[in-house]
C-alpha positions, 0 to 999 in steps of 0.5 A, a space after each residue: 380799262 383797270 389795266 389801262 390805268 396802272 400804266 397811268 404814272 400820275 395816279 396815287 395808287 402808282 405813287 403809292 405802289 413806286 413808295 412802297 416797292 422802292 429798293 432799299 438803298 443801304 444794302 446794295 450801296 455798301 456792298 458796292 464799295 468794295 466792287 471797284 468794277 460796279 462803280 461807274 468812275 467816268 460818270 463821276 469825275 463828269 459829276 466833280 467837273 460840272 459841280 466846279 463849273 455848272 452845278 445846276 447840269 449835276 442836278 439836272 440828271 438827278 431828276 432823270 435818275 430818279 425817273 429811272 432809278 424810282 429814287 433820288 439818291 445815288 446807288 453808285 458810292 463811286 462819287 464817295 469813295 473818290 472823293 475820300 481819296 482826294 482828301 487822303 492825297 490832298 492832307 498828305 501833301 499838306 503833311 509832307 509840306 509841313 514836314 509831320 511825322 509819319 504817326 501825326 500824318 496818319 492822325 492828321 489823315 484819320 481825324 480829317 477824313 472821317 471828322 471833317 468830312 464823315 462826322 461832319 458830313 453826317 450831322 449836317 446831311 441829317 440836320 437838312 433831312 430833318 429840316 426839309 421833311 419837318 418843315 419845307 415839304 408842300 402839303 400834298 392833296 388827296 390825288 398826290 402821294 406823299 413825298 419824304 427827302 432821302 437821307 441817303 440823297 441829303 448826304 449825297 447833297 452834302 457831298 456834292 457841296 463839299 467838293 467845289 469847297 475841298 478844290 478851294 480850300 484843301 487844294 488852292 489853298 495848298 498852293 497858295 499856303 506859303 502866303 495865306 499863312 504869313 502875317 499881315 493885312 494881304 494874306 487875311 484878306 485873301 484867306 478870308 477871300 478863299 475862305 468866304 467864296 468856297 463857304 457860300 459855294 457849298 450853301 448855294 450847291 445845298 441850295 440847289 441840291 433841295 430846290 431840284 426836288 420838286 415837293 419841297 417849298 421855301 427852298 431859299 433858306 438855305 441861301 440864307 447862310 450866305 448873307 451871314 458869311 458876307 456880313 462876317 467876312 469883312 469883320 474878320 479882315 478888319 480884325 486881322 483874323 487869318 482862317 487859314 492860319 487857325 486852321 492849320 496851326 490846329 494840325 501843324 501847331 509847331 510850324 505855323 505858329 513859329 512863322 515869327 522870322 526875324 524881318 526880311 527884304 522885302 526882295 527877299 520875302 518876294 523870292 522865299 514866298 515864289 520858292 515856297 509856292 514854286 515847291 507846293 506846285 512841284 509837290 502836287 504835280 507829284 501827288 497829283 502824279 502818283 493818285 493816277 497812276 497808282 489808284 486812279 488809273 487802274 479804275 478807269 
């Protein structure tokens, strides 16, 4: 019968026993970066494609890896390590645009990768963790053991928003770059478009990422930075102020910011801005190209 109720899943001394056996997660994640041949890449451009159209699957089959894996977290660093790729590529494109030197490319990469995307990554994957273990986990009773959020899974949260928004805002808005960044009422509305769609798209993604766990409560306050981003939006266009402009001239100053040209044809601005994208196409196809056949490729 004492052996009976170990099998029991739902008891506390289980809980406790999962709790207290359950494998560190730094350890064996870090050595697995440098061991391509561990990384399940498949399953991961599985992930990036369904975070872009049905988000809620993604997090479907976290539950079932941590029915499995006795954690919420990922032990695969595969979904990291592409996506750092992806941006490599991507801000190198924008440098090769925008026609930087090789040292300011290599500035520009670093200061993105690991300040954009890392920094930034940390302080917000560790302000949630805090937050929902402060303040939005139930109270458990006597028969239910306690349940904290993983760090590791709260950045892994981060990052499964952060990529939807990086296809919006690194890719599209690469393509589109020779309209957002000129002047006038058109190209602020549609950067603040771009801009408004892949921001409320990352806090929806962090949304779901806490509400699939199943001990936190009040998990809609993190739908609440959407309103504040639709309240800000229509301000910004009616001020004329252009997100992809600041953003750029912080990188590419010297070009941006002389896009004062002299007045053109309007037939002429038409034919420049279908040039200018035609390139940016061109030069993705490119880059697009080359991170398959020469990083991509010999992973799968």
């Amino acid at each position: 019968e004492g052996e009976g109720r170990t099998m029991l899943p739902t008891t506390a001394s289980k809980g406790r026993g999962a709790a207290r056996s359950a494998p560190p997660l730094f350890g064996p994640y870090l050595r697995r970066i440098v061991k391509w041949q561990q990384m399940d890449i498949e399953y991961t451009f599985w992930q990036m494609v369904h975070l872009c159209t049905s988000p809620k699957v993604v997090y479907q089959h976290t539950k079932y890896h941590k029915q499995t894996k006795n954690q919420w977290a990922r032990d695969d660093p595969a979904f990291i390590v592409i996506l750092i790729l992806f941006l490599v590529f991507a801000t190198s494109a924008y440098c090769a645009a925008f026609g930087e030197s090789a040292p300011h490319a290599a500035l520009t990469i670093i200061s993105v990768v690991f300040v954009h995307f890392l920094f930034a990554g940390l302080v917000l994957a560790t302000l949630c963790w805090f937050l929902t273990n402060s303040y939005l986990r139930e109270e458990p009773n006597s028969h239910v053991v306690e349940q904290r959020v993983e760090w590791l899974y709260a950045f892994d949260v981060h990052c499964n928003s952060f990529f939807p928004a990086f296809v919006i805002l690194y890719v599209l808005q690469y393509f589109l770059s020779p309209l957002l960044i000129a002047h006038g009422f058109l190209p602020a509305l549609l950067s603040n478009l771009l801009f408004m769609v892949a921001i409320s798209y990352y806090h929806y993604l962090n949304f779901l990422g806490y509400d699939v766990l199943p001990f936190l409560d009040r998990t809609t306050f993190f739908l609440y930075p959407i309103g504040l981003v639709i309240i800000l939006s229509p301000l910004m266009i009616l001020i004329g102020f252009n997100p992809t402009r600041y953003f750029l001239s912080l990188y590419f100053r010297s070009l941006v910011l002389s896009g004062k040209s002299e007045p053109q044809k309007s037939s002429d601005h038409i034919w420049c801005l279908w040039k200018a994208i035609s390139e940016r196409l061109l030069n993705g196809v490119h880059f697009g190209a080359n991170l398959f056949i020469y990083v991509l490729f010999p992973l799968i």
